[in-house]
Each structure stands twice: as C-alpha cells, then as structure tokens.
C-alpha positions in Angstrom: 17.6 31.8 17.4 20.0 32.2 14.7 20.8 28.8 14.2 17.3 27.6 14.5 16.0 29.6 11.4 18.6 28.0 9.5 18.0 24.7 10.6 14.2 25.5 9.5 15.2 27.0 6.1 16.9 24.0 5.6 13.9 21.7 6.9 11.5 23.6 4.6 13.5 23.2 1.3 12.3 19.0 1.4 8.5 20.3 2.5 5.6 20.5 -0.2 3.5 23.5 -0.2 1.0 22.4 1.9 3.3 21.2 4.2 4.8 24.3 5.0 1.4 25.3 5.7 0.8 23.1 7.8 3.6 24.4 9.9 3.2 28.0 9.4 -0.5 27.3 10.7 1.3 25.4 13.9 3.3 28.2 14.2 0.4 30.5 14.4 -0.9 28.1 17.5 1.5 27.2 19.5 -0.4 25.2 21.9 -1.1 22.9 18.8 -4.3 22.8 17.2 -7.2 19.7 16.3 -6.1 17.7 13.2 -10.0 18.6 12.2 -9.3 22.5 12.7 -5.9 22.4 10.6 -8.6 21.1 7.9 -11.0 23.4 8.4 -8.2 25.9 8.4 -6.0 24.5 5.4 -9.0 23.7 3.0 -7.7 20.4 2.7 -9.3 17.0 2.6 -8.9 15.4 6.0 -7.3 12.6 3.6 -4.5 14.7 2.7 -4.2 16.5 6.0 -3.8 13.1 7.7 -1.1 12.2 5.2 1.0 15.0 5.7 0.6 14.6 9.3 1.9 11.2 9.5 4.9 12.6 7.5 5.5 15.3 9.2 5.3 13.0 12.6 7.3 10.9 10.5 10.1 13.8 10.0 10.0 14.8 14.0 8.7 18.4 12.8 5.3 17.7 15.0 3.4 15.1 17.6 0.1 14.3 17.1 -2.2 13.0 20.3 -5.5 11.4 20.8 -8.1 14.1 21.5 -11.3 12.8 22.1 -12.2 11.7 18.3 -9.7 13.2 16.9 -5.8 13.8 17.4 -4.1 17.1 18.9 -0.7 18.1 16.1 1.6 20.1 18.2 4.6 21.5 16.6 7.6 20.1 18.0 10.7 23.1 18.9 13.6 22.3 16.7 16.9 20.7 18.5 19.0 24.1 20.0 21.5 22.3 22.2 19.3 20.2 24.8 17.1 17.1 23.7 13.8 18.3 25.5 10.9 18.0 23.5 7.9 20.1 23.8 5.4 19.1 26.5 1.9 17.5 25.8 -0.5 19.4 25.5 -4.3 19.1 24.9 -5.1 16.5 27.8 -9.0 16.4 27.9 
C-alpha cells in the first residue's frame, strides 16, 4: 500500500486540477461511474470532461466502456507487482 501512494503522489504531480478530481471522484466509486454522472458531479462541461477522460485513458489511470449512450470510466488499480487490470464493470 506503501508503494502505491507513492506511485500516485507521483502520478498526481503531472494532473491538472480537475483531473485529480476526476480521480478523487473515481475513488469515491469504485465500481466506476457514467461519464454523464462525473459531469453532473464535477460541474464540468461534458466537452472538457470528455477531454480529460481520453487523457486520463490515454495515461492508463482509467478505462472508459460503452454504456448504453454513454461510456462507463472505471479507475484502473495502479501496477503493485502483478499486471491484472481491474475487471469490467457496468455490463448492461
């Protein structure tokens, strides 16, 4: 657990703001959440939310899967020593 706060420190120092919370709203759900509920929850355009999505997908921080209309954003578990990824979840 140690060393995966400090990997997460060190992820959050090349985040924006918003970003972070983004993840720290992830964090709160950990059965990920609707891209359109992170807007309605961040107060952010779904412009910008999408943005930072596709980065943060970009970075490996989360997944994002079609969900009827929209897209489920699950945050993904940072690496501790095995390469499993976090399991879909969200199937309709």
């Amino acid at each position: 657990v140690g060393s995966e706060m400090c990997i997460r420190d060190s992820i959050y120092t090349i985040l924006t703001p918003e970003e972070k919370f983004i993840i720290r709203i992830l964090e709160e759900n950990e059965e990920g959440l609707k891209q359109s509920e992170i807007v309605k929850k961040s107060k952010l355009s779904k412009v910008k939310v999408s943005r930072m999505i596709k980065r943060l997908e970009g970075s490996g921080l989360i997944s994002k899967y079609p969900y009827g209309m929209t897209n489920k954003i699950v945050l993904e578990k940072l690496p501790n020593g095995d390469s499993e990824k976090k399991s879909k979840k969200g199937n309709q």
